[in-house]
MARVEX-944505 format. One line per 2 residues: for each residue x, y, z of C-alpha. Coordinates in Angstrom, 1 decimal, padded with zeros to 4 digits. Example, Ala and Ser with C-alpha at 12.3 -4.5 7.8 and 13.67 -1.06 7.14 Angstrom:
012.3:-004.5:007.8  013.7:-001.1:007.1
//
This chain:
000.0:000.0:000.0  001.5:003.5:-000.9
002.2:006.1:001.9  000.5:009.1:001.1
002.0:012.4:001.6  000.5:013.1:005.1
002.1:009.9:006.5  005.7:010.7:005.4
005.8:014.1:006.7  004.4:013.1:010.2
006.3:010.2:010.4  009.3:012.4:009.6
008.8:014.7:012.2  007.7:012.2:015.0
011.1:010.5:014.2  012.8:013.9:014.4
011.4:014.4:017.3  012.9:011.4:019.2
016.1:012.4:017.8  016.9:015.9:019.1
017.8:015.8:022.4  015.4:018.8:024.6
018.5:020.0:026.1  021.0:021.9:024.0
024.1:022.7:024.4  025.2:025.8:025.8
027.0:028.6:023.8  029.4:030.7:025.5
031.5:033.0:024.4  033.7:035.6:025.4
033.0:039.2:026.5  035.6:040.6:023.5
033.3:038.2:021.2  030.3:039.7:022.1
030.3:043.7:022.8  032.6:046.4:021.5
034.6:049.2:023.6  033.8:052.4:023.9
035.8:055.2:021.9  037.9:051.9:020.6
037.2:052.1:016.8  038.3:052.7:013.6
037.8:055.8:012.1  037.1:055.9:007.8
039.5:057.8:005.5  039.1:058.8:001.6
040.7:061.0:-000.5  040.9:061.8:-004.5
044.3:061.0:-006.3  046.2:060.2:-009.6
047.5:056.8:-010.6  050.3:057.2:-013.4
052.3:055.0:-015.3  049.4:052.6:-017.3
049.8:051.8:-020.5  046.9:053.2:-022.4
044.8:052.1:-020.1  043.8:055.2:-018.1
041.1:058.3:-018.3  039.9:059.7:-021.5
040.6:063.6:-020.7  038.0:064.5:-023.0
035.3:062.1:-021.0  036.3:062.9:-017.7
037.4:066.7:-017.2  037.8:065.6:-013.2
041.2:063.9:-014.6  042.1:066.9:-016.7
041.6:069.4:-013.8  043.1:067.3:-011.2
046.5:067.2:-013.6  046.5:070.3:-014.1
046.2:071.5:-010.9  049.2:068.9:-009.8
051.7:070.0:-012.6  051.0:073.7:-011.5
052.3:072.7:-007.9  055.3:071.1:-009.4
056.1:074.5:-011.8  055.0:073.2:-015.1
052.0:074.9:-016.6  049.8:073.2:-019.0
047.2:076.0:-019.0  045.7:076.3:-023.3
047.3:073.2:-024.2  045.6:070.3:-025.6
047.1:067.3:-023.2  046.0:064.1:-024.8
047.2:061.5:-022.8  045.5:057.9:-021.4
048.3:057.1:-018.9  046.9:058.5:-016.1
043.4:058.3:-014.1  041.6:059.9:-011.3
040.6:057.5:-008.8  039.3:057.6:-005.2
041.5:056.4:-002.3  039.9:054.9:001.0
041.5:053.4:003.7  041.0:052.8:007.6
043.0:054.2:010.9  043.0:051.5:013.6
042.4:052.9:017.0  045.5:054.0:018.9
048.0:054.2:015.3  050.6:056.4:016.2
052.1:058.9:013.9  054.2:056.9:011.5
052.5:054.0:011.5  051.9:052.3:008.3
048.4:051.5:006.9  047.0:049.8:003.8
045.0:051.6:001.1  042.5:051.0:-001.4
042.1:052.3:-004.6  039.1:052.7:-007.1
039.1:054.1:-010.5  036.4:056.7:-011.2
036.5:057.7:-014.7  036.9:055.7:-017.6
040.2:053.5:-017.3  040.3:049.9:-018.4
042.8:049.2:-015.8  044.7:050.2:-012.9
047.8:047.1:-013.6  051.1:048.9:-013.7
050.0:051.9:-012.5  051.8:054.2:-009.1
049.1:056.0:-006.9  050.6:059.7:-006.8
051.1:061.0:-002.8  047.5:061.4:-001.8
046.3:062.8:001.2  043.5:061.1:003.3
040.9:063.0:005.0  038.4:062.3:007.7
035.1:063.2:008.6  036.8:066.5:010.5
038.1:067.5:006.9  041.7:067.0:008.4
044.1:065.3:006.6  045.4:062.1:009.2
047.4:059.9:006.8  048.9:060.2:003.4
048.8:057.3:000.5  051.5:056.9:-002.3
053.1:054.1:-003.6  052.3:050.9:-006.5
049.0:049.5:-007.2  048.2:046.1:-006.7
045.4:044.7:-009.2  044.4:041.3:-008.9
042.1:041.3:-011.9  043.2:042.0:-015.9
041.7:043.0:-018.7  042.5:042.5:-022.5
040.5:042.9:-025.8  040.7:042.5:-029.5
039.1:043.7:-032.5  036.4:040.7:-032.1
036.9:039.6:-028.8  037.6:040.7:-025.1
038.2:039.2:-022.0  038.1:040.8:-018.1
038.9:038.2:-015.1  038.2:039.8:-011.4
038.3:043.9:-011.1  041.3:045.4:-012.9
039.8:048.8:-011.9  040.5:048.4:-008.7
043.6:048.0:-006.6  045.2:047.7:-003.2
048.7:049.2:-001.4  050.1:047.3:001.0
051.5:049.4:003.9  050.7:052.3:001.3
049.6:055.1:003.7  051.5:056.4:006.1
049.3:058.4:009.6  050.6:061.9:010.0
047.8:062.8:012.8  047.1:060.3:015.9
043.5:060.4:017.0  043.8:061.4:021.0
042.1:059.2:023.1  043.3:058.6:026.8
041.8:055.5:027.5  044.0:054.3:030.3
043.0:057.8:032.6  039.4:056.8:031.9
037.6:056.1:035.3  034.7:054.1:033.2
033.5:053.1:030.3  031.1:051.6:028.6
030.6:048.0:026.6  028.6:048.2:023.6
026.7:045.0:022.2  027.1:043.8:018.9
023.6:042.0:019.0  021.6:043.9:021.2
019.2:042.2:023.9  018.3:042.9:027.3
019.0:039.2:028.8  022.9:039.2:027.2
023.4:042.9:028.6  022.5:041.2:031.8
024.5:038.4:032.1  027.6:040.3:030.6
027.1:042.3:034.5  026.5:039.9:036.8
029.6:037.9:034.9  031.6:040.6:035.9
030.6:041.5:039.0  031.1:038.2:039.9
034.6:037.9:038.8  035.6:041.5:041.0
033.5:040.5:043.7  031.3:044.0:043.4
028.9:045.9:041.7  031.3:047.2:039.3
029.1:047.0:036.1  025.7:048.1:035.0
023.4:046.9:032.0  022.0:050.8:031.1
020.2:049.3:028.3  019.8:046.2:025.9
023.1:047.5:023.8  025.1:049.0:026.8
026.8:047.6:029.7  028.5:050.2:031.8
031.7:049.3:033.5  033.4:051.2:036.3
037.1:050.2:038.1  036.9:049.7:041.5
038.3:052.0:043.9  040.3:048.8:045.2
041.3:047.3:041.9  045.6:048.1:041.7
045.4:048.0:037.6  044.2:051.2:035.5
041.3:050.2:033.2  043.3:048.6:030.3
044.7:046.1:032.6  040.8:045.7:033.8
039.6:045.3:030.6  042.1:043.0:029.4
040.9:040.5:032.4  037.1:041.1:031.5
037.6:040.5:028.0  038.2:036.5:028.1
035.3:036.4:030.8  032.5:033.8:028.7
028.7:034.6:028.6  026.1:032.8:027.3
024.5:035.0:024.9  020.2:035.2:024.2
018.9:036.2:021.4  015.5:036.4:020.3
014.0:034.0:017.8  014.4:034.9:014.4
014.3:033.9:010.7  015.7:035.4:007.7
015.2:035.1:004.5  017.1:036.0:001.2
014.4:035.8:-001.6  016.7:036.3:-004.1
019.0:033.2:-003.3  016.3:031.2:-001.3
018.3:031.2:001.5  016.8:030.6:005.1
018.7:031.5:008.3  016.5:030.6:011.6
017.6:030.6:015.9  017.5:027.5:017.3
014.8:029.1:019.7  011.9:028.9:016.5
008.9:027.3:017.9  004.9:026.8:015.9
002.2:026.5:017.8  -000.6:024.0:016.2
-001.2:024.5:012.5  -002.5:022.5:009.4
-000.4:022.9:006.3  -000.7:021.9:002.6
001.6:022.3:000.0  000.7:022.1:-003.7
001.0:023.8:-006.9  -000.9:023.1:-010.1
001.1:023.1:-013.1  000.1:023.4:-016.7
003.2:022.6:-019.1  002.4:023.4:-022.6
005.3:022.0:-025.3  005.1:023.2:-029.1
006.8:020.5:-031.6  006.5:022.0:-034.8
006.4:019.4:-037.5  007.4:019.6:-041.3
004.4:018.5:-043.8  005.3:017.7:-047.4
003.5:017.1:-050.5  003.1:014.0:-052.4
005.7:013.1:-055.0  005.2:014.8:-058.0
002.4:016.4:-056.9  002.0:020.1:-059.0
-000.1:022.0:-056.0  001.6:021.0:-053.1
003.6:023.2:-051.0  005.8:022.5:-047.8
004.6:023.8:-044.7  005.3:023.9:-041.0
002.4:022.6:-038.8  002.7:023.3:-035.3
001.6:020.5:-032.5  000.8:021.4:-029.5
000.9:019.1:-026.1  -000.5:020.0:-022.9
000.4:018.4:-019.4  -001.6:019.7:-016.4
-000.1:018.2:-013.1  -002.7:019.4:-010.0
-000.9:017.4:-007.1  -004.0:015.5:-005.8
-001.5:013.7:-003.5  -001.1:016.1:-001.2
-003.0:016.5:002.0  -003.6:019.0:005.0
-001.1:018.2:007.9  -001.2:018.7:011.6
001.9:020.0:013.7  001.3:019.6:017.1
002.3:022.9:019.3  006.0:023.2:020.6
007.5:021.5:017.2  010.6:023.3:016.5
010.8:024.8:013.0  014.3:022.9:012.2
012.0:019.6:012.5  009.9:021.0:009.9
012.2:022.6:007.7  013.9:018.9:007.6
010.7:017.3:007.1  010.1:019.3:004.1
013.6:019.5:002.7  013.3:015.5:003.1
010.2:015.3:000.9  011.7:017.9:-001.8
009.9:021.1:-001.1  012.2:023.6:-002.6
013.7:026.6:-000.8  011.0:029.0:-002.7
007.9:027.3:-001.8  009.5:027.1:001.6
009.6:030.4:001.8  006.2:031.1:000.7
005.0:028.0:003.8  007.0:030.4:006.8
005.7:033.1:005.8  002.1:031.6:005.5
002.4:030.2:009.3  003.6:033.6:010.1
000.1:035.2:008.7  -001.9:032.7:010.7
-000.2:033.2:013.6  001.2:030.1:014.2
005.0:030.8:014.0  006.9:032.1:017.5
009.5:034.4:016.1  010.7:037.2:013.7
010.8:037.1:010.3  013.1:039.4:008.9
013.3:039.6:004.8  016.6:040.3:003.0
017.6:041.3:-000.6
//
């Protein structure tokens, strides 16, 4: 006798169900895993250049005046003036220049760069990034960039063909910026500080306190909030609060989160907590689908036939297929949506239609958590 589609399902997920174990393993990980410092950042650099030295593969100076002005204005500064003149060259292009100061880089400290093309080069290969300086959000200038390009991607072309592997229109410099201007931040003085959580939630900001209160043996940190955990040195701790912070740090907390499930509707990808629960709900999955194939087929006259002509006559086949296998299906309440998500998976229901069931149980009702859609 046949199983219908019903009795696979719920036999799936009653065999599921004896599987998973009720109790799960605990998570923990460390405070430096779980919430960022305060004032302990990096702070975002960009700034406009010249690459030179490419091989006919820069800016068209009559397509992008930005390159034409931007040379000018450098040959100016360096006493040659091009002012009237008709510079034709495809050697050079403008591009922008971004990079990042980690916290605490002291002057002279060496950082990498990265560099984008913004006119019309083919590509940045070969070319030397001319000294650029790198502003902040301030409009001060904290680093400058100069030095070879790095392009991991190429480019070449023919009268008929082409071919382009990776980005050759943008390139990297190793160690290529060098930080004229420290940010000044005195975080050894600081009396307190606070701990900012990378995942926000009011039972993690919790335990991240009592786990450190109960290492100093005081009420020496504070949940303010679900993303903010407040942390003051003790008046009878010897360290300042770098050495304080350093012993926090590897401190481990179980972190909570609340239940959630994304979904990328473009890729069909589904992401869910292990903390997912339905409450009772009846489910069927089906889809009626009507194929239609065209076959065109070539008819011929009769040998020697004098009115005869050779036409095409189309045929046309139709296939409906309405699913009449599939039935409604009960989940009983507390089923965790990994069981079903397995069931399903097990029985070929593709990531799409998936989608389209979660977010059904959601509308009903039926489905404990957070759907959050992506893309």
């Amino acid at each position: 006798m046949a199983i219908s589609y019903a009795q696979k399902i719920c036999r799936f997920v009653a065999a599921l169900s004896l599987v998973l174990s009720p109790h799960q393993a605990s998570a923990f990980s460390r405070i430096k895993d779980l919430a960022d410092i305060e004032g302990v950042r990096d702070n975002m650099l960009i700034g406009y250049g010249l690459v030179a030295g490419l091989t006919g593969t820069g800016d068209t100076l009559q397509n992008s005046p930005f390159t034409r002005q931007a040379l000018q204005t450098m040959l100016e500064r360096l006493g040659v003036n091009t002012r009237g003149y008709n510079v034709n060259t495809k050697d050079i292009a403008a591009v922008m220049v971004t990079a990042n100061l980690r916290p605490f880089s002291a002057q002279g400290t060496r950082i990498d760069v990265v560099v984008s093309a913004m006119g019309d080069a083919k590509s940045l290969n070969g070319g030397t990034l001319l000294a650029t300086p790198l502003l902040a959000a301030d409009g001060e200038v904290y680093a400058l960039a100069q030095g070879p390009v790095a392009v991991g991607g190429f480019s070449a072309q023919g009268q008929a063909a082409s071919v382009t592997r990776g980005v050759p229109t943008s390139g990297r410099i190793a160690n290529g910026g060098t930080v004229e201007r420290e940010v000044t931040f005195k975080l050894a003085e600081a009396p307190s500080l606070r701990l900012a959580l990378r995942n926000p939630d009011f039972t993690t900001a919790q335990r991240v306190a009592q786990a450190i209160n109960r290492y100093l043996g005081g009420p020496a940190a504070t949940a303010s909030d679900s993303a903010t955990v407040r942390l003051n040195r003790p008046a009878n701790y010897n360290g300042d609060i770098v050495a304080l912070l350093t012993e926090v740090e590897q401190l481990k907390v179980e972190p909570d989160l609340p239940a959630k499930v994304v979904i990328d509707e473009q890729s069909g990808v589904i992401v869910m907590g292990s903390d997912v629960r339905i409450s009772t709900v009846a489910i069927a999955q089906g889809n009626l689908t009507i194929r239609v194939t065209e076959t065109a087929q070539v008819s011929q006259p009769q040998p020697f036939s004098q009115q005869g002509q050779t036409q095409v006559v189309p045929r046309t086949n139709i296939d409906v297929d309405e699913q009449m296998g599939r039935q409604l299906i009960v989940l009983q309440d507390g089923v965790s949506l990994q069981v079903l998500v397995n069931g399903l998976n097990a029985l070929g229901v593709g990531p799409r239609d998936m989608i389209s069931i979660l977010q059904a149980i959601k509308a009903a009702g039926a489905l404990q958590a957070e759907i959050q859609v992506i893309g």
